[in-house]
C-alpha positions, -999 to 999 in steps of 0.1 A, spaced: 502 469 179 510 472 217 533 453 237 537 454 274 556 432 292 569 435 332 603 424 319 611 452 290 644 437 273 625 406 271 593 420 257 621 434 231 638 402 220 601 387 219 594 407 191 606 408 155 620 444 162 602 472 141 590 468 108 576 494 90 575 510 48 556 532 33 543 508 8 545 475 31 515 451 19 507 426 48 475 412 63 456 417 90 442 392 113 461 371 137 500 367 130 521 340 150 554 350 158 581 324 171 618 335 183 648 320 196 672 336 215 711 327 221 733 342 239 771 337 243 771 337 283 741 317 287 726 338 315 696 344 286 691 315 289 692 309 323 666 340 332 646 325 305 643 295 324 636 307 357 606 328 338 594 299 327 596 282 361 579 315 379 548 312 357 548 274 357 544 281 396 517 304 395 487 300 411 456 291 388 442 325 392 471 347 388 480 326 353 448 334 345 448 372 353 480 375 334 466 358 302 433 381 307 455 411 309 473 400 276 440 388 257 428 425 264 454 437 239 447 413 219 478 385 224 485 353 240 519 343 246 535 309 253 567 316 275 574 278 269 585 276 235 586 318 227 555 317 205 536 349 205 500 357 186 488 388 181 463 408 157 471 430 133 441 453 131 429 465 93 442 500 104 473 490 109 478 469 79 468 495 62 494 520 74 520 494 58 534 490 92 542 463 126 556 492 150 558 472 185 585 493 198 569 522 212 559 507 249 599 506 252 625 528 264 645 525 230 655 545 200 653 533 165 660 539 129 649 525 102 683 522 82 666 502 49 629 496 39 608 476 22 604 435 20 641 437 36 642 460 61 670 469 89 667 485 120 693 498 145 678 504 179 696 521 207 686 507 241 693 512 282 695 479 283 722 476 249 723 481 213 699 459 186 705 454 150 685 436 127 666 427 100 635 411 84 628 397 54 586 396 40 579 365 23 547 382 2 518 397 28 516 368 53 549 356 67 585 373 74 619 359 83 648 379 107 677 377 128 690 404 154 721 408 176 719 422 204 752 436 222 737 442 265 740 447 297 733 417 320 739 428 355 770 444 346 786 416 325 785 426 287 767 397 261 760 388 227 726 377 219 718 362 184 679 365 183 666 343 151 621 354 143 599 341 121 558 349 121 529 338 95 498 350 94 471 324 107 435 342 101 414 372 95 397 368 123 413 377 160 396 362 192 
């Protein structure tokens, strides 16, 4: 799956991370992925906000250019409540894998596989670790820290994801 965001450590925290074994059994179709984010400064938060503000502003046709330009890959994204859908294609399922980390400028590695699985991924922007946990082929738990740079000031973000798969079929 691709993800390409304008704002990259976003577009990473929006994620759950990297997820991938060699024997990884999950479905494909469309998943829904939620996260919450928290950090100890609150300037997350408060650039979350001002996103959500910016889009809420948006002229009609620009919203709709943006959700076009999303829908073309396959994914529609609520900035509101950090709910993200996107489709797992059959290919990808197949490869046991959800690798959503290569449109970024980070490092990973996989330090454990399987249906718990921990990552470590090494970031301009800071340092990531986490984990997820499958519940069977259509749903997975996860929590991540994330140690970053936010203009220059140092934070703690505790990132909590959860995603369930809704359908075969992807619009």
């Amino acid at each position: 799956m691709k993800i390409r965001f304008c704002i990259p450590l976003i577009a990473l925290f929006l994620t759950p991370s990297l997820l991938s074994a060699e024997s990884l059994n999950v479905k494909p179709g469309l998943w829904e992925h939620q996260t919450s984010m928290k950090s100890e400064s609150g300037q997350l938060e408060q650039q979350m906000e001002m996103v959500r503000q910016q889009m809420e502003a948006m002229p009609a046709a620009q919203k709709k250019m943006m959700k076009d330009m999303l829908a073309k890959q396959g994914m529609t994204l609520d900035f509101s409540n950090q709910t993200m859908r996107d489709c797992l294609t059959e290919e990808e399922a197949a490869q046991g894998e959800f690798d959503w980390s290569e449109n970024t400028e980070c490092d990973h590695e996989v330090v454990t596989r399987g249906d718990e699985t921990r990552i470590e991924f090494t970031c301009p922007q800071g340092n990531v670790e986490g984990e997820m946990v499958l519940d069977g082929d259509s749903a997975y738990t996860g929590k991540s820290t994330a140690e970053v740079d936010m203009g220059g000031t140092k934070d703690t973000i505790t990132i909590t994801h959860n995603g369930r798969w809704l359908s075969a079929d992807c619009p």
